[in-house]
C-alpha positions in Angstrom: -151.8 204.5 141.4 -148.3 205.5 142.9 -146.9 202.0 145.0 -143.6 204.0 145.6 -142.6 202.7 149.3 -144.9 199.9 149.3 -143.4 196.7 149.0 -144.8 193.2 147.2 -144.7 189.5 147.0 -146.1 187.9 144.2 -146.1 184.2 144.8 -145.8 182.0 141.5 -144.3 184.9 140.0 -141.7 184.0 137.7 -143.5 183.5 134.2 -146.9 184.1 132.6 -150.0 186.1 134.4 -147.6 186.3 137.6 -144.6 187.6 135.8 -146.6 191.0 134.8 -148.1 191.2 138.0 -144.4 192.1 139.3 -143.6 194.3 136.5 -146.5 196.3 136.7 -146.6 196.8 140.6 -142.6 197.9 139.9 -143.3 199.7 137.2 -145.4 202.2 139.6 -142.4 201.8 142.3 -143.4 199.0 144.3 -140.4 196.6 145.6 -140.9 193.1 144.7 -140.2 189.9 145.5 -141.6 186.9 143.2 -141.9 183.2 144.2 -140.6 180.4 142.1 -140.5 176.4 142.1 -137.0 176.2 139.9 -133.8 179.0 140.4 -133.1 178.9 136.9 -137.1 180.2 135.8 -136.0 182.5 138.7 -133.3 184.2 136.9 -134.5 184.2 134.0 -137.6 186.3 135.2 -135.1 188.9 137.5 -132.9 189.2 133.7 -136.4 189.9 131.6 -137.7 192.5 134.7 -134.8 194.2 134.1 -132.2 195.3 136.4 -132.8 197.9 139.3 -133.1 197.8 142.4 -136.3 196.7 144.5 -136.3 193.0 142.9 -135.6 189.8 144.4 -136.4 186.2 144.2 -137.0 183.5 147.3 -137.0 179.9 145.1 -139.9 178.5 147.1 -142.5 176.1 146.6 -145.8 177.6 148.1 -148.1 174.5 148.3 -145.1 174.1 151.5 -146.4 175.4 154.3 -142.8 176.5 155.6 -141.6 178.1 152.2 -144.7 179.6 151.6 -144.4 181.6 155.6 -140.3 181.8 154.7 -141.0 183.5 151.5 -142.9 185.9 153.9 -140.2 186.5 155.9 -137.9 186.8 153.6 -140.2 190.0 152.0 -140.0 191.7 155.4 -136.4 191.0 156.1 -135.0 192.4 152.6 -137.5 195.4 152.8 -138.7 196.3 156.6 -142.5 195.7 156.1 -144.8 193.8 153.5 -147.6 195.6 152.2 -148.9 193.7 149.2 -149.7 189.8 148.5 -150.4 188.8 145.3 -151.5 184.6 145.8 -150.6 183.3 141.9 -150.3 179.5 142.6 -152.5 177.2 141.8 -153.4 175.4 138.6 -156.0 172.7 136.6 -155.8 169.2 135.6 -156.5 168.0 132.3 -160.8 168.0 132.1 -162.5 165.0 133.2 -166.0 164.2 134.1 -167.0 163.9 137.8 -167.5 160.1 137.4 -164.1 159.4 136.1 -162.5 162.0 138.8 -160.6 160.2 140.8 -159.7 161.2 144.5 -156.1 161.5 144.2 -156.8 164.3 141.6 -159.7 166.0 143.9 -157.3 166.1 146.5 -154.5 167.1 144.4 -156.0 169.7 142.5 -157.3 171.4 145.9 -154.1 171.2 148.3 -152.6 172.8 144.9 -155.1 175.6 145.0 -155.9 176.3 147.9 -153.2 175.3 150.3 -150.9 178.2 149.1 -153.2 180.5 150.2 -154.3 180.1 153.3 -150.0 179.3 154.0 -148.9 182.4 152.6 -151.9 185.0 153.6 -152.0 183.4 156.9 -148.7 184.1 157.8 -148.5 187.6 156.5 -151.3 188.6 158.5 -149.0 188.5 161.3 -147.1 191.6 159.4 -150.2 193.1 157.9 -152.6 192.9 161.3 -150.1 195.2 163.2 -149.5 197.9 160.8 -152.8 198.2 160.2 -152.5 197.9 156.2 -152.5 195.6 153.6 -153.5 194.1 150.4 -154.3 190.4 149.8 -155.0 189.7 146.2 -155.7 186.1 145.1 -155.9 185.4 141.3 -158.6 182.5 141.2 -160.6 182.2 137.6 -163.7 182.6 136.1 -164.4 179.0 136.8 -164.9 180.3 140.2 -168.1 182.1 138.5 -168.8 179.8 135.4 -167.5 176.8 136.0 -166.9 174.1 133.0 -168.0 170.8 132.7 -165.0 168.8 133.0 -163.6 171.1 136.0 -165.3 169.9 139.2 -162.0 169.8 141.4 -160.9 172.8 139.7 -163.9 174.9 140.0 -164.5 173.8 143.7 -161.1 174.8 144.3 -161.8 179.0 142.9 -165.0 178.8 144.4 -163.3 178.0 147.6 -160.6 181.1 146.9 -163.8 183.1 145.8 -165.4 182.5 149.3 -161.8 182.8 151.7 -161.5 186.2 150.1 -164.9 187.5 151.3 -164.7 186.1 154.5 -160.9 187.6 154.7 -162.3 190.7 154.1 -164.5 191.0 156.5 -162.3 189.8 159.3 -159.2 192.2 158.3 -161.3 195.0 157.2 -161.2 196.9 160.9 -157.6 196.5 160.3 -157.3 198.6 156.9 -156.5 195.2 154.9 -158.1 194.6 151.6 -159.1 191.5 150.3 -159.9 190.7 146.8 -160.3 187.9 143.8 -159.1 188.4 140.5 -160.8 186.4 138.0 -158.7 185.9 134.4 -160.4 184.1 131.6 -157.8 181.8 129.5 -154.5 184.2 129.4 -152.7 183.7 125.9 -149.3 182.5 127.5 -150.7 179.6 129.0 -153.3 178.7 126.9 -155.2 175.2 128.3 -153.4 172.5 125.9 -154.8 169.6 128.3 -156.1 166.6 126.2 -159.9 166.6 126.2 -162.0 164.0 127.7 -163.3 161.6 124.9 -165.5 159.8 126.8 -168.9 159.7 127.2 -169.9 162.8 129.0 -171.4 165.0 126.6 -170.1 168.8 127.9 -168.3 171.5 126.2 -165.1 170.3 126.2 -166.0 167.4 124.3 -163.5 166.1 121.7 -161.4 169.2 122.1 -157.4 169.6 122.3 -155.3 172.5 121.3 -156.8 175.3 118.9 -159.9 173.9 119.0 -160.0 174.3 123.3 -158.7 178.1 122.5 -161.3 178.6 120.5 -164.0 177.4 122.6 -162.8 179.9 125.6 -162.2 182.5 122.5 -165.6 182.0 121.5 -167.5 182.8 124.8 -165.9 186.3 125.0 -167.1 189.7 123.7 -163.5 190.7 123.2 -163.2 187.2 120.5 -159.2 186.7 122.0 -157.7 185.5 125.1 -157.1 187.5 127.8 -153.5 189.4 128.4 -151.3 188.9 131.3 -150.8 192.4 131.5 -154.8 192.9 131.8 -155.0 190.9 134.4 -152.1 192.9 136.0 -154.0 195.8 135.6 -156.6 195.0 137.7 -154.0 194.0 140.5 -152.5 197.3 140.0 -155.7 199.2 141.1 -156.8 196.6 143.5 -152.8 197.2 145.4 -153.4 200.9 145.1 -154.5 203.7 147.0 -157.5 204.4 144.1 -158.6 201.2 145.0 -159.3 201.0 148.9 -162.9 201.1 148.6 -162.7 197.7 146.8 -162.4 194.6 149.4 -164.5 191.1 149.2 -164.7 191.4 145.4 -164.6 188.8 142.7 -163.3 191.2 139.3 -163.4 189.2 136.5 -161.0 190.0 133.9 -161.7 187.5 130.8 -163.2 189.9 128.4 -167.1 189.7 128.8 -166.9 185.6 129.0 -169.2 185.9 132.1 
């Protein structure tokens, strides 16, 4: 799974899940360039990938429509071509049941996953289309397969990525693009610490907060832990690859039997 002349952007990409994504593709010689909200995170994610070349940073905000299609250009300008999106932006609010969801956070919680997206793979098409290669990977989550109570803007919104993807691939497939969902289960550096509803409605998240919300994602796995960022990297890794080309429209979830 040799990426040696391929080059990467990982939007989101400057801590947790999306910080291992860019180590790994590097790691197997892919040039990166990671997305971040705040400079400083920024740094600190170039210092702890280590120096080298083949690294960069655009701070960029990809729920914007314009940084999300500059951080594209800026890919192609520092390395010639982009070969690889990684989508790694998006992001849940704290559980509530659909009668006490309120429509600023439906529309919130689905411009924040979705918007990115359709911004960022939208505009590298206009790379990927003509050189008749690419891969698109989108990291949605298992409550894109088995949703939550609690979740309903959050699990319409990875359904939503779930179904993009697989019409994606089918559009850019005569084109040699691949187009696939990764699905993590809770990853242990960003655990869900939301408070728990305490009202009435009577699903699983039901009077839980902290450990005891770890545990109940814990406790639906085979594996009995949380899943590891670099697991989920993993995944990406064979999904950017050569080994993986015969993989396109796919939902892989990576959360350690949970569905």
């Amino acid at each position: 799974m040799d990426l040696t002349g391929r080059t990467a952007l990982i939007t989101g990409g400057t801590r947790g899940t999306g910080l291992a994504i860019a180590h790994t593709l590097h790691a197997h010689g892919a040039r990166v360039l990671i997305t971040g909200r705040s400079r400083d995170s920024g740094r600190t994610a170039l210092a702890r990938l280590g120096p080298g070349d083949g690294i960069a940073l655009c701070v960029a905000d990809a729920t914007d429509r314009a940084d999300a299609e500059r951080a594209v250009d800026e890919t192609v300008e520092r390395y010639g071509h982009l070969d690889i999106v990684v989508n790694n932006v998006g992001g849940a609010p704290a559980p509530t049941p659909v009668t006490e969801t309120t429509d600023e956070t439906w529309h919130h919680t689905l411009a924040r996953n979705l918007d990115p997206v359709l911004y960022t793979t939208r505009h590298a098409l206009t790379h990927l289309i003509p050189q008749r290669f690419g891969r698109v990977i989108t990291i949605s989550s298992v409550e894109g397969r088995d949703p939550d109570p609690g979740l309903c803007a959050y699990a319409a919104a990875q359904h939503a990525l779930i179904g993009f993807t697989r019409v994606l691939a089918k559009e850019t497939g005569p084109y040699g693009i691949t187009a696939n969902c990764v699905c993590p289960g809770a990853v242990e550096t960003a655990p869900p610490t939301g408070q728990a509803s305490h009202s009435s409605h009577p699903g699983r998240f039901e009077h839980l907060a902290g450990p005891g919300l770890v545990r109940h994602f814990t406790d639906r796995t085979a594996t009995g832990r949380l899943t590891r960022p670099e697991e989920v990297a993993a995944a990406v890794l064979l999904l950017a690859s050569r080994t993986g080309s015969g993989i396109t429209g796919a939902c892989i979830p990576v959360d350690g039997g949970a569905t």
